[in-house]
C-alpha positions, -999 to +999 in steps of 0.1 A: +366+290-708+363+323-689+371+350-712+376+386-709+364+425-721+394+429-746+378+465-750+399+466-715+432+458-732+425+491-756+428+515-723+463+537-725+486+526-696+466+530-661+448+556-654+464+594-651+459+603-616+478+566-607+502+574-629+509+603-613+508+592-578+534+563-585+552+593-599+549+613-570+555+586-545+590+574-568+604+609-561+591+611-520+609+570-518+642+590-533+647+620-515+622+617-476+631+648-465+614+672-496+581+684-483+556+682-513+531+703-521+499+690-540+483+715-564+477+684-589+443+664-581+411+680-575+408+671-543+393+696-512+421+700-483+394+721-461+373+711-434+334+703-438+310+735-434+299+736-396+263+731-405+270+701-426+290+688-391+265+699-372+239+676-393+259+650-398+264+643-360+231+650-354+220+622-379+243+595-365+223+604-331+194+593-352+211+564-357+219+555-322+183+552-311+161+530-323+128+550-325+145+574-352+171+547-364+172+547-405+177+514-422+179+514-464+165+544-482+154+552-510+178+546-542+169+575-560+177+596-523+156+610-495+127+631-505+141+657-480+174+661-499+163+663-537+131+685-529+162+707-515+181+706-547+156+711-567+144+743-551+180+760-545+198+748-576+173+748-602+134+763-596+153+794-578+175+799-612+142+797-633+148+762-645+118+738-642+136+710-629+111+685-603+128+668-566+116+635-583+136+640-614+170+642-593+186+611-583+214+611-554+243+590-559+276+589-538+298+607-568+295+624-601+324+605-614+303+577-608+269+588-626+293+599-655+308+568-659+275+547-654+251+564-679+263+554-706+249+520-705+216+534-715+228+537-750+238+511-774+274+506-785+269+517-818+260+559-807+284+579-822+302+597-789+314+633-791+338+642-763+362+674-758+399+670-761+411+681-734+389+659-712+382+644-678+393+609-687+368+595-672+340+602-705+362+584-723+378+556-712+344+541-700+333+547-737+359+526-747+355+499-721+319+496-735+335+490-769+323+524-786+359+524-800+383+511-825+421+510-817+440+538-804+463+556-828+480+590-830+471+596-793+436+593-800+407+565-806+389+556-837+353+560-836+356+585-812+344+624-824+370+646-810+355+683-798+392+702-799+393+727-771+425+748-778+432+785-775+421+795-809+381+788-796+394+799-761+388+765-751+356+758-760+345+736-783+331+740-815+297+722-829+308+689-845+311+690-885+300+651-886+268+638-872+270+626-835+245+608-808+259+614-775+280+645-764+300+652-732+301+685-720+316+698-693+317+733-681+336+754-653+355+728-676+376+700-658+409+703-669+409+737-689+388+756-663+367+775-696+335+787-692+308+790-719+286+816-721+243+812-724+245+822-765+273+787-765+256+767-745+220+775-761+235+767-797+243+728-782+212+730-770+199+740-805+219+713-821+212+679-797+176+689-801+180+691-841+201+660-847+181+637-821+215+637-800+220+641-763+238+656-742+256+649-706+261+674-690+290+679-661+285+709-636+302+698-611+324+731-605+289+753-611+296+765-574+325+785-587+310+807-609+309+845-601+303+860-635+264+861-630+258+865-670+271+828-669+247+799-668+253+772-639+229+746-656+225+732-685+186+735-678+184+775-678+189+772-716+153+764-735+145+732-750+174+718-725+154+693-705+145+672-740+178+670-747+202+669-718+210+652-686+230+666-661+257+658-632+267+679-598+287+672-574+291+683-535+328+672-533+336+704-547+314+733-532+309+712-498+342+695-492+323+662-496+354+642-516+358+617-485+322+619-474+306+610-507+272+626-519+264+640-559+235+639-583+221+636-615+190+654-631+172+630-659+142+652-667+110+631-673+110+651-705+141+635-716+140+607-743+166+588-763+154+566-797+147+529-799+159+507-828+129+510-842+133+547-841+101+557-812+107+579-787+117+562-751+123+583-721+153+579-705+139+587-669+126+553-659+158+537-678+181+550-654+158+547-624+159+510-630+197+511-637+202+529-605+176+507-583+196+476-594+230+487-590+228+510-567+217+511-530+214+544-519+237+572-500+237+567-463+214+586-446+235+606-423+253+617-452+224+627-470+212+651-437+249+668-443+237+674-477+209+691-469+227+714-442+240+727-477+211+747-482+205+758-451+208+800-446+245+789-428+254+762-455+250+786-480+277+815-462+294+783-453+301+771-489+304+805-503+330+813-478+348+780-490+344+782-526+360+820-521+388+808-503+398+782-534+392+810-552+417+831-543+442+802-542+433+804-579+435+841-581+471+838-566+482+812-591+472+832-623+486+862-615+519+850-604+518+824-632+513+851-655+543+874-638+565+844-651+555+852-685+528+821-690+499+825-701+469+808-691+431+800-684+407+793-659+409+803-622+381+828-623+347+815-622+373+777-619+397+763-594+415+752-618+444+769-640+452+760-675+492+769-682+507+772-717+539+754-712+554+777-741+568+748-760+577+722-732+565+686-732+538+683-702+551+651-691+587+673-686+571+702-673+553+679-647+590+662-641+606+700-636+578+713-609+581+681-590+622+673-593+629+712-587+599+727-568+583+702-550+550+712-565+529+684-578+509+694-610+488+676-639+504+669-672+478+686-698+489+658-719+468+632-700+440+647-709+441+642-743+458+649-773+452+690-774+465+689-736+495+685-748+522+711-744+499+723-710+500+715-671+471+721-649+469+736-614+447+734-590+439+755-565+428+728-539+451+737-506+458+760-482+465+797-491+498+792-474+505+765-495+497+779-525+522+810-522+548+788-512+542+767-542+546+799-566+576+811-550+589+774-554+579+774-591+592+805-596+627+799-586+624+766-608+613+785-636+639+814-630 
């Protein structure tokens, strides 16, 4: 008899971004002729940098001739891509981080997800409430969890990330093994400072824990005193592995292209308590399942860093910027307060006192405006909505002129 993962059957309902869309798409079926406009999902409504284009097309003329066609790669990526990455988002930052300790996968949601099937079931997982759902419903898929109760899972060290620690979380009072971290933070759009991020640093390397590391929104920094990897902080590469993304910065949520950073330094424990680095376990995990990004999308990738790229990606990461500066400040003329949207495109919105669920139900039934119920994020969420600032500026202002006659 076939039988099945009941860790599965734990999982709350479907996952939050379906839920909303079957939302969004029961209110479009009942009333056609409401235009819509998204400010919910983190997903990039402008066009590709030119010089990522430019290399993209040029790479599927590779393609087209057989004396420079390109069959499989290399899993772990193209030597021309991560020797790239390693140069402009590490070595130049001061972090000693080598091209053959990056491996390129087609999504950081992905790597997140995967890595945790280098570690047993029974690590002890720390994860911040509010939180990408992704950390932690693969968790409990792997079985690190008991039931779910009160709006949270047992087993599961919850890192609360509320307004009294200005969203950041706290260093666990109980003993952990793995911690998720996240920061520009996905939803709450925080930022933690080098002192912060140096303390966790301090504390995985004192309690043998690890942590993961998600900088996927690093591209939208501007403070300078702000670290954008985990690696700039000493003692980091023992302790920490860490995930980026080029869906955000580049535009690349339809085309497909991330990484993550294991540094060779990196180990975990074995049951019999030796050191084991986790560098050649994940190589092997990501040679079996995985079969490498496509080449042409790997040349767009390196366009990235190219002298144009880099305008080119600045001058998109601005624009989504001051979507995000547009949202605050008029959010804030309403009389909510909220965080995020400076150094994040994202903007975290103190529902003062409404349900997020029903807050997500007013923007849509009375503006139009499709948010993201804090709620879903976790249990601290609630009482919050999320906006992102991922859409045209013209969009954008109509949206706060929409929700501010809703509001009003």
């Amino acid at each position: 008899m076939i039988t099945i993962n009941e860790h599965y059957l734990k999982l709350q309902a479907s996952y939050l971004f379906s839920d909303i869309a079957k939302r969004v798409a029961t209110f479009q079926e009942k009333n056609p002729d409401k235009e819509i406009i998204r400010l919910g999902i983190g997903d990039v409504t402008r066009a590709l940098p030119a010089a990522c284009v430019k290399a993209l097309h040029a790479a599927v003329d590779e393609l087209a001739d057989e004396s420079s066609f390109h069959g499989y790669g290399p899993e772990q990526g193209y030597a021309f891509l991560r020797e790239a990455i390693a140069a402009n988002d590490f070595q130049a930052r001061g972090a000693d981080i080598g091209a053959d300790e990056i491996f390129v996968s087609d999504g950081a949601k992905c790597d997140t997800g995967n890595i945790q099937e280098l570690f047993t079931t029974e690590v002890r997982v720390a994860i911040p409430d509010p939180v990408y759902p992704v950390y932690l419903d693969t968790n409990v898929m792997a079985g690190r969890t008991g039931t779910f109760s009160d709006g949270r899972y047992q087993g599961i060290t919850y890192l609360d990330s509320v307004r009294e620690n200005n969203f950041v979380p706290s260093l666990p009072s109980e003993p952990v093994d793995l911690i998720y971290l996240c920061f520009p933070n996905n939803p709450t759009g925080s930022t933690a400072t080098r002192e912060q991020l140096q303390s966790w640093v301090d504390y995985a390397r004192e309690h043998k824990a690890l942590i993961l590391f998600d900088a996927a929104y690093e591209s939208f920094i501007r403070d300078e005193s702000l670290p954008k990897s985990i690696y700039e902080m000493d003692g980091a590469k023992e302790v920490a592995i860490e995930f980026r993304s080029f869906s955000k910065n580049a535009g690349f949520t339809g085309t497909r292209c991330a990484y993550t950073v294991v540094p060779k330094e990196c180990t975990a424990y074995d049951s019999k308590g030796n050191r084991q680095a986790l560098h050649p376990l994940w190589n092997r995990r990501h040679c079996t399942k995985f079969n490498g990004v496509s080449y042409p999308i790997q040349k767009a990738a390196e366009a990235v860093y190219s002298p144009e790229g880099k305008a080119q990606v600045r001058e998109l990461t601005d624009y989504y910027l001051r979507n995000a500066a547009h949202i605050k400040a008029e959010i804030g003329k309403l009389g909510f307060t909220s965080v995020g949207g400076d150094n994040s495109p994202y903007i975290w919105i103190d529902g003062q006192g409404r349900d997020s669920w029903q807050f997500f139900d007013l923007l849509l039934d009375k503006a139009g405006v499709v948010c993201t119920p804090g709620a879903g994020f976790g249990k601290c969420g609630q009482g919050y909505i999320r906006l992102s600032a991922f859409n045209s500026y013209d969009n954008v202002v109509s949206a706060m002129q929409r929700i501010s006659a809703a509001i009003s």
